[in-house]
Backbone bond lengths (Angstrom), bond angles and torsions (degrees), N, CA, C in turn:
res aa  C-N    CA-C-N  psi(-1)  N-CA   C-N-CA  omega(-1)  CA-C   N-CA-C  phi
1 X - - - 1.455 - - 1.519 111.47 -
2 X 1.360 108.80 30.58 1.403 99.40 177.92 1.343 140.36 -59.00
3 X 1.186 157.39 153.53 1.241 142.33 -169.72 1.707 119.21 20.15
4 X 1.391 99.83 56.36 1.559 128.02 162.29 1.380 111.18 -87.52
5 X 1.092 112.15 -174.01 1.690 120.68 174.73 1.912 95.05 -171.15
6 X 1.998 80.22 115.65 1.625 93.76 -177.21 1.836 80.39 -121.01
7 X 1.446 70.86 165.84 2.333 107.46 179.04 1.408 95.92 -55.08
8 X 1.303 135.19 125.25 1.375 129.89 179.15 1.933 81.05 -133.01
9 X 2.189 103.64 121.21 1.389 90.81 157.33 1.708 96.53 -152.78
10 X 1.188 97.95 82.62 1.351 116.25 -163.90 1.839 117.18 -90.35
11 X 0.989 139.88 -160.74 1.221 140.31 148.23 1.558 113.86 -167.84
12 X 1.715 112.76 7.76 0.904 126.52 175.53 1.481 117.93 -147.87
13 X 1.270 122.93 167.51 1.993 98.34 164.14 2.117 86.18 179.86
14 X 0.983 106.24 -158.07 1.858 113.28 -172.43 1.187 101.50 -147.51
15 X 1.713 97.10 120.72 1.492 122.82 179.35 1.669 123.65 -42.27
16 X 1.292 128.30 131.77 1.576 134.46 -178.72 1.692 79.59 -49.59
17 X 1.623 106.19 152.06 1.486 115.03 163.85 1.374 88.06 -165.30
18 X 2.112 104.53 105.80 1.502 117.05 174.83 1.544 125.05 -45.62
19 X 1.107 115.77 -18.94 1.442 117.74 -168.02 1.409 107.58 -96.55
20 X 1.490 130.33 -27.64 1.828 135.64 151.96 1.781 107.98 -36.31
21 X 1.326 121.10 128.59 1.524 109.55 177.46 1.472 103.41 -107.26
22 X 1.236 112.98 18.71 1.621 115.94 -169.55 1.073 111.60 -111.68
23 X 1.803 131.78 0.48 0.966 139.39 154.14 1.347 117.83 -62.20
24 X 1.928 127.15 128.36 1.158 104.08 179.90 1.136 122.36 -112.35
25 X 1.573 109.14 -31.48 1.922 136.86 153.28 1.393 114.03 -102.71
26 X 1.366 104.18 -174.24 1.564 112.35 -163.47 1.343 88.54 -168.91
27 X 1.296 106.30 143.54 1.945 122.35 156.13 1.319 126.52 -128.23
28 X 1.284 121.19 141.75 1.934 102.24 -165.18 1.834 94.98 -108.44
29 X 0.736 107.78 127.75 1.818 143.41 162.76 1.681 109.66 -111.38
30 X 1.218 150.87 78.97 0.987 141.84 -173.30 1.514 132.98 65.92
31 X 1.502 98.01 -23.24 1.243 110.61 178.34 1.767 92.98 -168.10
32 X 1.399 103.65 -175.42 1.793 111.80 -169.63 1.700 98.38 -98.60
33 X 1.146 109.07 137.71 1.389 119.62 -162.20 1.743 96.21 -127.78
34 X 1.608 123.48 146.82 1.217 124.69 154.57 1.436 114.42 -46.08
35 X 1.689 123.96 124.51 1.422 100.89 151.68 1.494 127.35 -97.74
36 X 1.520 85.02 -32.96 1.856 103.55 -173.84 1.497 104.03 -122.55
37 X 1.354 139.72 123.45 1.241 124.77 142.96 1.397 127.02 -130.05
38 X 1.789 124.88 169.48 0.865 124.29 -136.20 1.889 87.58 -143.03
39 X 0.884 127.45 136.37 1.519 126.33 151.86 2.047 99.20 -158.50
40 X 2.015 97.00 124.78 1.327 120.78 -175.86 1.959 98.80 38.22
41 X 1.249 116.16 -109.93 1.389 99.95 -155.65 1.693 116.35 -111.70
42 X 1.331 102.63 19.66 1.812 111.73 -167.91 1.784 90.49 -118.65
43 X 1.303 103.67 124.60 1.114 113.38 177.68 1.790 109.99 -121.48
44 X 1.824 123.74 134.56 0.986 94.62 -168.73 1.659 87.34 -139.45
45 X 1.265 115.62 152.88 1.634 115.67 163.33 1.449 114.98 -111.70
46 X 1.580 117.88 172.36 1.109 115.46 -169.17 1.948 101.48 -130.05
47 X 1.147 85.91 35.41 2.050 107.37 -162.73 1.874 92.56 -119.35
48 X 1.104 111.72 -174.08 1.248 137.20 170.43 1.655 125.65 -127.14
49 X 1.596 113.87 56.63 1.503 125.56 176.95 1.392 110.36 -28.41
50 X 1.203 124.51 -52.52 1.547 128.11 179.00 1.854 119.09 -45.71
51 X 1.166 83.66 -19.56 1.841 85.82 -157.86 1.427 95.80 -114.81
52 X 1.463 129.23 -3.02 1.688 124.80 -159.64 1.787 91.15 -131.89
53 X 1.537 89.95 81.57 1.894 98.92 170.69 0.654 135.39 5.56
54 X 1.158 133.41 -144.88 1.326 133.14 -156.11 1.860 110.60 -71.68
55 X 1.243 113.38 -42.99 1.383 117.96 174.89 1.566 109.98 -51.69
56 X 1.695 107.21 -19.50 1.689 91.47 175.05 1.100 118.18 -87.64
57 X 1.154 106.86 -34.22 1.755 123.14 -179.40 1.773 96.42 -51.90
58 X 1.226 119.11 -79.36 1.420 119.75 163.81 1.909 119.66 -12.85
59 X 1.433 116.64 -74.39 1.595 115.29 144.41 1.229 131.07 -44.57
60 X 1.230 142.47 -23.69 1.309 143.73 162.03 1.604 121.45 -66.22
61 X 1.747 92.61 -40.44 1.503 111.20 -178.83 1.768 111.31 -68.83
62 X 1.158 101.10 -33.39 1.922 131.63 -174.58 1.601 81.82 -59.53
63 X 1.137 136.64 -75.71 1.334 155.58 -124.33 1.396 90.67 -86.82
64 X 1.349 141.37 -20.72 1.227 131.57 -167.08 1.190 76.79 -140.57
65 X 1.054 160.17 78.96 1.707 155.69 81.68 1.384 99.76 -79.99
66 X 1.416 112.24 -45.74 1.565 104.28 -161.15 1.639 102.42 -81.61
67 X 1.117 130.57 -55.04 1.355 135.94 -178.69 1.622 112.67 -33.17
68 X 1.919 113.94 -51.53 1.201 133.12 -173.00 1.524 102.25 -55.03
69 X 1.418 116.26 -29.20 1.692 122.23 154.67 1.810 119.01 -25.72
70 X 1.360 93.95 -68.26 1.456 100.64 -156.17 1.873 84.16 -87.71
71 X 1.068 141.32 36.86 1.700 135.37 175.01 1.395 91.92 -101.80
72 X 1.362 122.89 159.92 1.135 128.07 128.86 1.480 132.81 -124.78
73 X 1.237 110.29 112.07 1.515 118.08 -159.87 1.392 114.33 -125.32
């Protein structure tokens, strides 16, 4: 998702910290902020996929291909 542009309407979020490997993006607001992270099978953002077009729908869609992984149905 590099040089994307997702819905940011935050008033809070958790500082980039290089030494975390579960960070996967970052956005700078004053400083570098988590956008996306990832550790084994919980994936979480700190954006609003629902509200950021088509690129979210695309991430939303990501999120339930990969998840449908760990189902068994």
């Amino acid at each position: 998702y590099k040089n994307q542009s997702f819905y940011f309407s935050n008033g809070y979020g958790v500082k980039m910290n290089e030494q975390i490997s579960y960070s996967k993006a970052d956005y700078f607001h004053e400083t570098k902020w988590i956008a996306i992270a990832e550790n084994k099978n919980i994936f979480g953002v700190q954006f609003h996929p629902e509200k950021s077009r088509e690129q979210g729908i695309i991430l939303l869609n990501n999120f339930v291909s990969i998840s449908s992984k760990y189902l068994k149905c």
